[in-house]
N, C-alpha and C positions, 0 to 999 in steps of 0.2 A: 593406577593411582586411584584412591579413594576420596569421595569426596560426595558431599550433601547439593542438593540438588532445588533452586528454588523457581517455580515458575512464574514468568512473565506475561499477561496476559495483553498487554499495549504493545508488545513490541519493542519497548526502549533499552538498551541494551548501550553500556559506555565504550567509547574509541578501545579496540581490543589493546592497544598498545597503550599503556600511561593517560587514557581518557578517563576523568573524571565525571562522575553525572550526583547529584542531590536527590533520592527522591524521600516519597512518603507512603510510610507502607500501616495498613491496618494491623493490630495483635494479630489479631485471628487468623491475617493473610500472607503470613511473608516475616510480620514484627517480631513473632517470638523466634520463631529461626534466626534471624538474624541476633539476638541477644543471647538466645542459644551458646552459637558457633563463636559470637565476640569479635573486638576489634581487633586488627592484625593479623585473622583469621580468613582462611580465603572459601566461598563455594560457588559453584557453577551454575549459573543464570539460564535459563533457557525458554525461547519463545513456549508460549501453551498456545495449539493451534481452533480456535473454534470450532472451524470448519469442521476437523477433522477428531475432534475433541481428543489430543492427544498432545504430545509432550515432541515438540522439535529436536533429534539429536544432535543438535551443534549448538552451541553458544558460548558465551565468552566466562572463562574465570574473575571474580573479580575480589579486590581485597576490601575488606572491612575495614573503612578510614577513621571513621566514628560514627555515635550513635546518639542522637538524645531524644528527648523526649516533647512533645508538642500537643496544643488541643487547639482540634478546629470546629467551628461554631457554622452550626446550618443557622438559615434564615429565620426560623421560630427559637435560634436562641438556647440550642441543645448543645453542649459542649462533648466531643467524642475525644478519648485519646487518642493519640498516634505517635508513629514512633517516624523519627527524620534519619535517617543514613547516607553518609555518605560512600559510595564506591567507586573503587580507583578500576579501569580494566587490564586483565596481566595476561590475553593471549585470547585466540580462539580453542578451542576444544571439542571435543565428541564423547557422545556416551555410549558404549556397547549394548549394555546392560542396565534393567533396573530393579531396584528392591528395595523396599519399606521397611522402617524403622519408626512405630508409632504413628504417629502421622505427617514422619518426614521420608523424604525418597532421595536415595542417594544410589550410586552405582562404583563399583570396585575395581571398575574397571573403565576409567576415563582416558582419554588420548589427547593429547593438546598435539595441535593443529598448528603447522606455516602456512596458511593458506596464499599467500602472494607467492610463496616458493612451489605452490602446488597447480600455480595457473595453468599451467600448460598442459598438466594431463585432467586436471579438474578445476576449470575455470568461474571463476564467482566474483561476485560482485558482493562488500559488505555492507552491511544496514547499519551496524553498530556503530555509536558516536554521533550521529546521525538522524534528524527525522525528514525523510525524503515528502516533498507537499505537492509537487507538479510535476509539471514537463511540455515542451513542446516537441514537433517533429518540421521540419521544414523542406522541401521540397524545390532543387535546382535544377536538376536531369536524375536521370536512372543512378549513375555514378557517385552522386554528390545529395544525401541523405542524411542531414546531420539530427541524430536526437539529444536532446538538453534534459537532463531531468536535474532539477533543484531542492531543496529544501533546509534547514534552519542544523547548524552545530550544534549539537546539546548543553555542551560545558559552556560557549563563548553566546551564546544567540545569534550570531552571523550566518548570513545566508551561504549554502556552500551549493558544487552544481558538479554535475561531471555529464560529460561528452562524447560520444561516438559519432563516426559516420557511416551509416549503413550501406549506404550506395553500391550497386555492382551486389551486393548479397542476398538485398530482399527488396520487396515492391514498397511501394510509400505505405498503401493502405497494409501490409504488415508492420512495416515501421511504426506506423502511428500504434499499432494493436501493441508490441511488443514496448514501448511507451509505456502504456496504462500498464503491462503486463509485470515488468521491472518495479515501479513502483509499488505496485501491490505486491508483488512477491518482498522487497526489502519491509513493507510495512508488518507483514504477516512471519515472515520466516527470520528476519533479520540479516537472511543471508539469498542471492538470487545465485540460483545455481538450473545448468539446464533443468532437471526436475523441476524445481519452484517454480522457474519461468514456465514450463508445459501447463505446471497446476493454476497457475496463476492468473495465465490466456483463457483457460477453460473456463474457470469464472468471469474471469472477466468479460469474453463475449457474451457467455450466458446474458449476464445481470442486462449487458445492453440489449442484447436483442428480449430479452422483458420487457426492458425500459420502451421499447418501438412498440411491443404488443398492447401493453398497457397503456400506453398514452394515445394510442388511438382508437383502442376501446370504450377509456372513459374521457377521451376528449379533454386530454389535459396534457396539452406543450412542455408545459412546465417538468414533467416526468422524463422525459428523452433525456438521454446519456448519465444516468445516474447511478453511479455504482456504489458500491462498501468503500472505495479505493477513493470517491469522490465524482465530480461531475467533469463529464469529459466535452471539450472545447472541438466542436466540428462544426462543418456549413449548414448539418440539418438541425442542433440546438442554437447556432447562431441565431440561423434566420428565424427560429421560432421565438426568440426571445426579441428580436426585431418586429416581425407582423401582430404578437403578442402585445406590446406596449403599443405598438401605432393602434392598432385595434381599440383598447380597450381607452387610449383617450379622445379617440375619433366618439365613442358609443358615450365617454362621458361627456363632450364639448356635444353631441346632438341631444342632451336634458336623460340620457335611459337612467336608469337606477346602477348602483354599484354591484348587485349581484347582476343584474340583465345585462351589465357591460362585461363583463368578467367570461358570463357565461355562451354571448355572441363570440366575444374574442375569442375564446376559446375553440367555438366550432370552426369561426371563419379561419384561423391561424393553422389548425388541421388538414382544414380542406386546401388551404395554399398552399402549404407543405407537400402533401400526397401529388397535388397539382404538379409543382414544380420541379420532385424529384424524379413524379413518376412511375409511381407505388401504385402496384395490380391489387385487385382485391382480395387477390387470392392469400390466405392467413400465412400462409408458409412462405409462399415466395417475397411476400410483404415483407417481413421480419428481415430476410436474408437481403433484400432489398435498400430498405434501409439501416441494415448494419454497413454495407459497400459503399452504397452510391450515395445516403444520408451520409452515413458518420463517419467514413472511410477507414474502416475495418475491413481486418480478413481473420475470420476463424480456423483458415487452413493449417491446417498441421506440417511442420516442416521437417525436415531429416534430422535428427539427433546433431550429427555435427555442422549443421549449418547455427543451430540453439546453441553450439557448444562459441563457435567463431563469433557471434553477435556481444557474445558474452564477455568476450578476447578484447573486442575492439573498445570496450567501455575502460576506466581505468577500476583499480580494485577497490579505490576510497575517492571520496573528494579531500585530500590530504595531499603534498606533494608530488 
């Protein structure tokens, strides 16, 4: 099948089935293609990944419902066109192949995708319809490991959520990793699949264990657990945001100044951190340190089909 090719660089991508989504696309970036191609007209959406500055082969076809036209006004009062469309989604899809046509990319050879008929031998979770904002991991016994991840319906604004229990498959502190791990995969890829999720942990522990080096090099609490994916909720950013407020209105109720209060709290909220976690000096084992026993991560790498099961036990949408 042929067909034109537009990239997405947010990720937003409409329910593959009959989901609709509004957005607004600049000329320059997406608006002429789509006037191009016209209404009624179908072309294939797909994530554009930063990281990896490259083009995602999966995304969703979607139809051209309408098209008009709009101007948005920055704050000094400059008026910019743009163009508003609406897109309906009519399935997931893959692209083989690519090749240019001016300066549009299209491929000759696209495949649409059952992906829910395809769980079983290639298991995913979809992003589409969907923009995934959090998650929690909670913690009963080894067996009993439920993860929650949430986030907003694109077409309705309802919050939607979908549900696993990990329990019996993985330890908590992967639990919690493979959390952050899902979410950023569905934000980045629109689709978590074992792949996505592997690429996705990699980052994702990376950014954290930065997050630990740098916040205790330059003495800034406030830095712990802060990824691309968002700010991750654990016992060692809890309590830093805890010793961090107590601190800094203890230094302003004893008369100190607001930078000398800021900048005590700071040191003292580190040093009771390292304190109570536990944290060696040594720069290496620090880091790995508190990625565990702070933020309750594990960067370990698991067996391909263990990636493949965690993926199984999620549902494939938060829909039905």
């Amino acid at each position: 099948m042929n067909m034109l090719i537009m990239p997405v660089a947010n990720g937003v991508l409409p329910r593959a089935q009959g989901g609709t989504i509004t957005g607004m696309f600049i000329i320059e970036n997406g608006g002429q293609l789509l006037l191009d191609v016209g209404v009624g007209k179908e072309i294939l959406i797909c994530p554009w990944i930063v990281e990896e500055q490259g083009l995602y082969p999966v995304g969703v076809i979607v139809r051209i419902m309408n098209i008009w036209n709009h101007a948005v006004v920055d704050e000094a009062g400059v008026e910019t066109p743009v163009l508003m469309a609406k897109l309906e989604g009519r399935g997931h899809a893959r692209w083989h192949t690519l090749r240019t046509a001016g300066s549009y990319i299209y491929s000759d050879n696209v495949e649409q995708l059952n992906l829910k008929k395809l769980r079983q031998e290639y298991p995913s979770i979809s992003g589409a319809g969907w923009a995934p904002q959090g998650g929690y991991t909670e913690f009963r016994d080894k067996s009993d490991i439920p993860v929650t991840l949430y986030g907003n319906d694109l077409e309705t604004g309802r919050q939607v959520s979908i549900t696993a229990n990990l329990g019996g498959l993985v330890e908590l502190e992967q639990a919690h990793t493979i959390e952050h791990s899902v979410i950023r995969a569905l934000q980045t890829y629109g689709l978590c699949t074992p792949r996505t999720l592997i690429a996705a942990m990699s980052r994702e522990t990376d950014e954290l264990k930065k997050s630990v080096e740098f916040s205790i090099k330059h003495t800034l609490p406030e830095a712990l657990g802060l990824t691309a994916s968002g700010a991750c909720g654990n016992p060692m950013t809890n309590l830093a945001q805890v010793y961090l407020a107590q601190e800094f209105v203890s230094n302003i109720e004893a008369g100190k100044s607001l930078n000398e209060s800021l900048d005590k709290a700071r040191r003292s909220t580190m040093s009771q951190l390292t304190d109570d976690i536990g944290l060696t000096m040594n720069q290496g084992i620090r880091v790995l340190q508190g990625l565990k026993k702070g933020m309750v991560h594990d960067d370990t790498i698991l067996k391909l089909q263990t990636y493949k099961k965690v993926i199984s036990r999620f549902p494939f949408e938060p829909w039905g």
